[in-house]
N, C-alpha and C positions, 0 to 999 in steps of 0.2 A: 532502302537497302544500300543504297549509293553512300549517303550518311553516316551510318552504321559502321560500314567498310572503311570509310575514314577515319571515323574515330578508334576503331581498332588498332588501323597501325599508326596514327598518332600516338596513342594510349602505349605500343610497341615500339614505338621508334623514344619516348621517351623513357619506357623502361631500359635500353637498349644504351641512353647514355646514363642513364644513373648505373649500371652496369659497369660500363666502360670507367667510370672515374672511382667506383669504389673497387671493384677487382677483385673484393673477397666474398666469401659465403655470407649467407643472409638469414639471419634467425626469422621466420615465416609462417605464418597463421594466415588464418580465413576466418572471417568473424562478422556478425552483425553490430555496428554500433549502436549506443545508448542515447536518448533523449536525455537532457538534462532534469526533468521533472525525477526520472527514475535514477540518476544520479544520486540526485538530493534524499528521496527514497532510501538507498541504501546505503547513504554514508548515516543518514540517521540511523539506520537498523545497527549499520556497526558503531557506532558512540554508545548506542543501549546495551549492546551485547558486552562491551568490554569493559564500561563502568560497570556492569551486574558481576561479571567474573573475576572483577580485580578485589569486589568484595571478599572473597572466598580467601580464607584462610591457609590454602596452599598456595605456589606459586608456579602452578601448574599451565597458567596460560602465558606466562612471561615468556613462553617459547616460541608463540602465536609469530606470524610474518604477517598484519593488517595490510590487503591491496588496496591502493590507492583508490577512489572511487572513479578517478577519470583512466583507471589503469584497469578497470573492469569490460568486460566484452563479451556478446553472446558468440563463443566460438565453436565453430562447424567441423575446423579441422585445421588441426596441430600440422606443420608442414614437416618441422626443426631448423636444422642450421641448412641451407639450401645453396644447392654450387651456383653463382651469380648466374652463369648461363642457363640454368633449367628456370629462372624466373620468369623470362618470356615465354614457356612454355605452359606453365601455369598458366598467364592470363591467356593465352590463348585459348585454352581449354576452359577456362571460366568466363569466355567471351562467348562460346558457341552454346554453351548448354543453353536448352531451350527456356523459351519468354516465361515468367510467373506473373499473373496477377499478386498485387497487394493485400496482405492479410495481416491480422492482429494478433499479437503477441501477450500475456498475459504474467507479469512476475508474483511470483504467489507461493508459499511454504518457505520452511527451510530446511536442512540439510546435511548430510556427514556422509564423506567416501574415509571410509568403507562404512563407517556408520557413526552412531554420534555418541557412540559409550566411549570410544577411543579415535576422536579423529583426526586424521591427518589434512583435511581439506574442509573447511566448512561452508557452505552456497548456500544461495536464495534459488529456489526451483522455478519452471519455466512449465505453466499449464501446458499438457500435448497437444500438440496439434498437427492436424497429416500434413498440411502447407508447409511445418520445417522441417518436419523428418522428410518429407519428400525433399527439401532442397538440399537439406544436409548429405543426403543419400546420393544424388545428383552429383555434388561437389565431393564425395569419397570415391562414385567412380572414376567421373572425371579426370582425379589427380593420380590413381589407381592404373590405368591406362601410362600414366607417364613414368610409372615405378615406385610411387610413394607407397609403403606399405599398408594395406588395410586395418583399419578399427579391430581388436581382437574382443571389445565388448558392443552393444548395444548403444545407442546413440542415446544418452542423456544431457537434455540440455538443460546448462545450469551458469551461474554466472555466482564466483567465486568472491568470495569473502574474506578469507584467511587460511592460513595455512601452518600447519602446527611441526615446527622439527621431529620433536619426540614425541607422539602419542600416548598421553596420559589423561585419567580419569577425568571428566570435569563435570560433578554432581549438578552443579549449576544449570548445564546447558538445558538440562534435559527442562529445568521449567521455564526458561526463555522462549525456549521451543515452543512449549504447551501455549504458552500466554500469549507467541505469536502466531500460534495457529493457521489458520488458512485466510490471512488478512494480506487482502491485496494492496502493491505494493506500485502497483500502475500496470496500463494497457498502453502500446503503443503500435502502427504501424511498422510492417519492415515490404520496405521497397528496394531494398538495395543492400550489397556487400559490400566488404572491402578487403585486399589484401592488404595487411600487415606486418611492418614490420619491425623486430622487438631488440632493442639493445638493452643491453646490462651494464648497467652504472653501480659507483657509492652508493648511489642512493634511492635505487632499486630501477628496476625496468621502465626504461623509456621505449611509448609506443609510435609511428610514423603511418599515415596511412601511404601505401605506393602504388594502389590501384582501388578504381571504383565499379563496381558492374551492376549496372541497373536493365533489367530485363523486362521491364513492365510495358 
């Protein structure tokens, strides 16, 4: 316990001076990181997806925003732009939620919000399982308690692929989909989160881990 206790406010005392020297708001997520095997996985799924659609005779995916594969992340919850000083508060609060055992994750389908006749987002899906929605749920009240506004949908977790400015038709997808069917894409452990944090570049979002919480 004693241990514990220390690493907390080490883990706080150094949020405390990255704080102190940057002074401004901090763009902040919560998220599980990726294994490299499932990296590789789905930068290959995006090379397939976008050599098949660049075939297509419109130029209706020129619009597409490809995420990086190392800019991919399972995330729990969206923070936004966060006043420096509520940063300690967070991990405080993602320090105390209670221990999880280690459970397996499974990346598997793909996917379209709002769907995939016209999509504005398109993912690779995340098998259910109660292990995340319970931890995900854990870390909505937890941050919820602190003022962060709640989820106004259903916790689906997914891990993002592209993003499309204008939503327009794209015949293609639908048989990329089919032929990628329900072929998994790896299994990996999650023992551990991380807070994040996301700046905006030229040349698109750069990610930072600034906190680790392991409760195993």
């Amino acid at each position: 316990m004693a241990g514990r206790t220390l690493r907390i406010a080490l883990g706080l005392l150094k949020l405390r001076v990255l704080i102190f020297n940057s002074g401004s708001p901090v763009r902040a997520f919560i998220a599980i990181d990726l294994p490299p095997g499932v990296r590789s996985e789905l930068q290959r799924l995006q090379s397939t997806i976008r050599s098949a659609l660049e075939q297509t005779q419109d130029d209706a995916h020129r619009g597409a925003t490809w995420v990086r594969p190392e800019g991919i992340h399972l995330t729990l919850k969206f923070l936004g732009e966060v006043p420096s000083e509520r940063l300690a508060q967070v991990v405080q609060a993602m320090r105390e939620l209670p221990a999880f055992a280690p459970f397996a994750v499974e990346v598997k389908g793909l996917g379209g919000f709002p769907g995939l006749t016209r999509p504005r987002v398109l993912w690779v899906g995340i098998e259910p399982s109660p292990e995340l929605a319970q931890l995900a749920r854990r870390v909505e009240e937890a941050v919820a308690t602190l003022g962060f506004p709640r989820e106004s949908r259903p916790f689906t977790p997914h891990l993002t692929l592209a993003r499309f400015k204008t939503p327009r038709p794209l015949p293609r997808l639908g048989a990329i989909v089919e032929r990628q069917g329900e072929q998994s894409l790896g299994r990996f452990e999650v023992n551990e989160f991380f807070l994040f944090e996301s700046k905006l570049s030229p040349h698109g979002a750069e990610y930072r881990k600034v906190e680790r919480f392991n409760q195993g």
